[in-house]
C-alpha positions in Angstrom: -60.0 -50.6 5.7 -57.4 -48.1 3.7 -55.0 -50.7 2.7 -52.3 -47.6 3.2 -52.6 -47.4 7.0 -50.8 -48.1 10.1 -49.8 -51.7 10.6 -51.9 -52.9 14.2 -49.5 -55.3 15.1 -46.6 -52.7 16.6 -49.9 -50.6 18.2 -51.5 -53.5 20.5 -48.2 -54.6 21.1 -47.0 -51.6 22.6 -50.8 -50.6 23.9 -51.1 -54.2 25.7 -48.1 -53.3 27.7 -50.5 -51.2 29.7 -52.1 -53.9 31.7 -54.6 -57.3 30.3 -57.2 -55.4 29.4 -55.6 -53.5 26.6 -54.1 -56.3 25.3 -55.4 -57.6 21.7 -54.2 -60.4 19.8 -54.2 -60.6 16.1 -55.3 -63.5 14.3 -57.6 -64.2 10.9 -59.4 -66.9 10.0 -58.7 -69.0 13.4 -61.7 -71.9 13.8 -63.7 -71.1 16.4 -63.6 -67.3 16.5 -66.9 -65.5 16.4 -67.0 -61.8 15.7 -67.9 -59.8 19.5 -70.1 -57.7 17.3 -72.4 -60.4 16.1 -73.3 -62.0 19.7 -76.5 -63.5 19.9 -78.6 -64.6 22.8 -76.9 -68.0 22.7 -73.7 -66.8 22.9 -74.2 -64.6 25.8 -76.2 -67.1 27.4 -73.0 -69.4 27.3 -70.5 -66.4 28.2 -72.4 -65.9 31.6 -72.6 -69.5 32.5 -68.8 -69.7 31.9 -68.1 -66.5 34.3 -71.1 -67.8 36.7 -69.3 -71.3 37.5 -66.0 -69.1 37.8 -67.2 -66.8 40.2 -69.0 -69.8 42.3 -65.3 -71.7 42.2 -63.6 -68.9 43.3 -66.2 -68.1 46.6 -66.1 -71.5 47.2 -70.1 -72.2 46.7 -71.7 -73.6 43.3 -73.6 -71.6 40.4 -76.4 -71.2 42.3 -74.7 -69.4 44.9 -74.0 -65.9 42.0 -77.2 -64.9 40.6 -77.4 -64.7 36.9 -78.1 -61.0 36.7 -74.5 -60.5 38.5 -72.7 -62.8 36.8 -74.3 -61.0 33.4 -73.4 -57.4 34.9 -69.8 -58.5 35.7 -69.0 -60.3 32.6 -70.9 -57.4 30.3 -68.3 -54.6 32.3 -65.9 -56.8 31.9 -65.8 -57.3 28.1 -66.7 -53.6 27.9 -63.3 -52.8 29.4 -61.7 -55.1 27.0 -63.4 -53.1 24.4 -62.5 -49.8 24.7 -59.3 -49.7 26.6 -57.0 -50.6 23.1 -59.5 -48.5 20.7 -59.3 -46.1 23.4 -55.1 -46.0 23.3 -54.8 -47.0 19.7 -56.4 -43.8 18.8 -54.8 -41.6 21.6 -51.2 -43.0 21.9 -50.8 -43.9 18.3 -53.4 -42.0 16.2 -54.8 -45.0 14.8 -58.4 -46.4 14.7 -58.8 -49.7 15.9 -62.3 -51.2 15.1 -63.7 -53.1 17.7 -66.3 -54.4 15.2 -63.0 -57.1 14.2 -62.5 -58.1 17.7 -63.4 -61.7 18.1 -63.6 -64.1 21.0 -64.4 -68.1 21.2 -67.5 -68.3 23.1 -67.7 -70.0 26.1 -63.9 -69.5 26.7 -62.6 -66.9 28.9 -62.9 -63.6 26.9 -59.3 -63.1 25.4 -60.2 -60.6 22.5 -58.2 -61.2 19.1 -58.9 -59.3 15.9 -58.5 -60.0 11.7 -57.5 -56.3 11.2 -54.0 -55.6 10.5 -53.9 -52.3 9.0 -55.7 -48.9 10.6 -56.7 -45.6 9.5 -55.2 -42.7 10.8 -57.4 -40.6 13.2 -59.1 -37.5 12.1 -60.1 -34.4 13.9 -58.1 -34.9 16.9 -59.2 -36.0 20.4 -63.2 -35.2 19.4 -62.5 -38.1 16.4 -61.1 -40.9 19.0 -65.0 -39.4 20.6 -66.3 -40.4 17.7 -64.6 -43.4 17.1 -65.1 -44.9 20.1 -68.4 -44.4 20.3 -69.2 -45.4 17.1 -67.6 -48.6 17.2 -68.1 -49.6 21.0 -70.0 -47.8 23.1 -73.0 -48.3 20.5 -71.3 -50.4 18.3 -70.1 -54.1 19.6 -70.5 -53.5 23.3 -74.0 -52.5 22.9 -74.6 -55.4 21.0 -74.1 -57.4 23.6 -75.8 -55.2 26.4 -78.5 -56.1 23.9 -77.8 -59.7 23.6 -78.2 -59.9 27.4 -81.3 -58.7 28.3 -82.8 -60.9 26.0 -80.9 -64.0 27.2 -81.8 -63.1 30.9 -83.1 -60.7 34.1 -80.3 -57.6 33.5 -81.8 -54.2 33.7 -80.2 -52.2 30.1 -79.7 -49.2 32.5 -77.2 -51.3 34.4 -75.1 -52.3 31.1 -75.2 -48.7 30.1 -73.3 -47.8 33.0 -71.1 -50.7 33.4 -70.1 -49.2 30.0 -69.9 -46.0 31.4 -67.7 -47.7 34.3 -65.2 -49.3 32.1 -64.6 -46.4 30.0 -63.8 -44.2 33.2 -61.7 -47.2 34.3 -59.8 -47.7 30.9 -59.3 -43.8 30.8 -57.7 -44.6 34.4 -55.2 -46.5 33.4 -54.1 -45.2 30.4 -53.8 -42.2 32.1 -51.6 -43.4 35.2 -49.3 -45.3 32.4 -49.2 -42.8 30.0 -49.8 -39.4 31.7 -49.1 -37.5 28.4 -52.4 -38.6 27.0 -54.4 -38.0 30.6 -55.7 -35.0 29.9 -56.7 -36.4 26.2 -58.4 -39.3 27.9 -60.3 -37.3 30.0 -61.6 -35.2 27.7 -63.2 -38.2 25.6 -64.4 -40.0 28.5 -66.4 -36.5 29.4 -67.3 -35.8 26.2 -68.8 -40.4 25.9 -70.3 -39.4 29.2 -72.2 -36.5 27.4 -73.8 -38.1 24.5 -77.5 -39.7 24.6 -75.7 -43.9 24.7 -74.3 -43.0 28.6 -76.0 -39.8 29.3 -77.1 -40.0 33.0 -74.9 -43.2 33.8 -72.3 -41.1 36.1 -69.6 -38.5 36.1 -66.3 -36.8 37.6 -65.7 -35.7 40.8 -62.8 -34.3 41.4 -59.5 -35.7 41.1 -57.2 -37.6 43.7 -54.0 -37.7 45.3 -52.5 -39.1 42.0 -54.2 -36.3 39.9 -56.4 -38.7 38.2 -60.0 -38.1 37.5 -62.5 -39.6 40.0 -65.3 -40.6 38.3 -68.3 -42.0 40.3 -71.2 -43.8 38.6 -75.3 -43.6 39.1 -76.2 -47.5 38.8 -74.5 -50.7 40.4 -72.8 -53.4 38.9 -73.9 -56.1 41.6 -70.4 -57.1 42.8 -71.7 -56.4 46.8 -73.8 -59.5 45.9 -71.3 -61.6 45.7 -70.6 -64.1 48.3 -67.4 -61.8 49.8 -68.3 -59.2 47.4 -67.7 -55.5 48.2 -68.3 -52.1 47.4 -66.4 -50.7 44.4 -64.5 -47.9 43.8 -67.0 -46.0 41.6 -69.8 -47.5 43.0 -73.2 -45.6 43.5 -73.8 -46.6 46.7 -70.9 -44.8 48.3 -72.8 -41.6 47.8 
């Protein structure tokens, strides 16, 4: 990391303003902390359970009552989110690159992303280098890894992760947008050109915008929430259409 860059600290505090999933915390050498990028089967294994037996608690049931494969989905677009919405403003609102590939989390515990970088290059080439960024160190960086990590722990189709990826990016863009609506148009035009590359090619796309202006983005796979107990359609969902 160019020991001359950008201090991260003033970045994710201002970015994590935005709402929780933008919000990083910066720590180094904390026991306990595993890298995101370096999940294994175990560890995802363990993540699921943890989000299973939350989901059950909060419909009122046991584990049994949330399949694995949903809990998996919901956790995977969950952490995705996490992912990409700070590296995703970092680079847009600040010009910095945040890597992802420091984020680290304590598995088993609710995902609560922290990171050991605390200095940041400065972006190059403009909106197409947060593209690059992004997708470099997320969308097949650490949140592939983990897409990866699942299907070999348990039943979770990879086309599914790829567009709950696809899903949180258009969400994160969402948000930054409505909060920062001087970097909307920016946002969009890296969530388009993500959607365009081979990693989420075919996982969904735009539609239109709404009453707010924002970008409607709608996505071609499910992320199982309608399956659970009180569970509903969402927003982006495929089977709206």
């Amino acid at each position: 990391m160019d020991a001359a860059g950008v201090p991260v600290g003033p970045v994710l505090d201002d970015v994590g303003r935005i709402n929780p999933f933008f919000r990083v915390g910066v720590r180094a050498g904390e026991p306990g902390l595993r890298p995101v990028a370096d999940c294994t089967a175990e560890e995802a294994a363990r993540q699921v359970a943890h989000v299973r037996e939350r989901l059950a608690a909060a419909s009122g049931g046991g584990p049994a009552s949330v399949e694995w494969r949903v809990a998996a989905s919901l956790f995977h677009q969950g952490l995705a989110t996490r992912l990409l919405a700070p590296v995703l403003a970092a680079g847009l609102c600040h010009g910095v690159l945040l890597d992802a590939r420091a984020f680290g989390w304590r598995p088993g515990a609710p995902v609560e992303p922290v990171t050991r970088q605390r200095r940041a290059p400065r972006v190059r080439g403009g909106t197409a280098g947060v593209a690059d960024w992004v997708h470099a160190t997320v969308v097949t960086g650490a949140a592939a890894r983990v897409a990866e990590s699942l299907t070999a722990a348990g039943r979770v189709a990879p086309g599914l992760l790829r567009g709950n990826t696809a899903a949180a990016l258009a969400g994160a863009v969402r948000a930054l947008g409505a909060d920062r609506p001087g970097v909307r148009a920016a946002a969009e035009s890296v969530a388009r050109d993500l959607l365009a590359r081979p990693a989420l090619a075919g996982t969904g796309g735009y539609r239109g915008v709404d009453a707010a202006g924002l970008a409607v983005f709608r996505r071609s796979t499910c992320c199982l929430y309608y399956r659970l107990p009180g569970g509903g359609l969402c927003g982006d969902c495929a089977l709206r259409d």
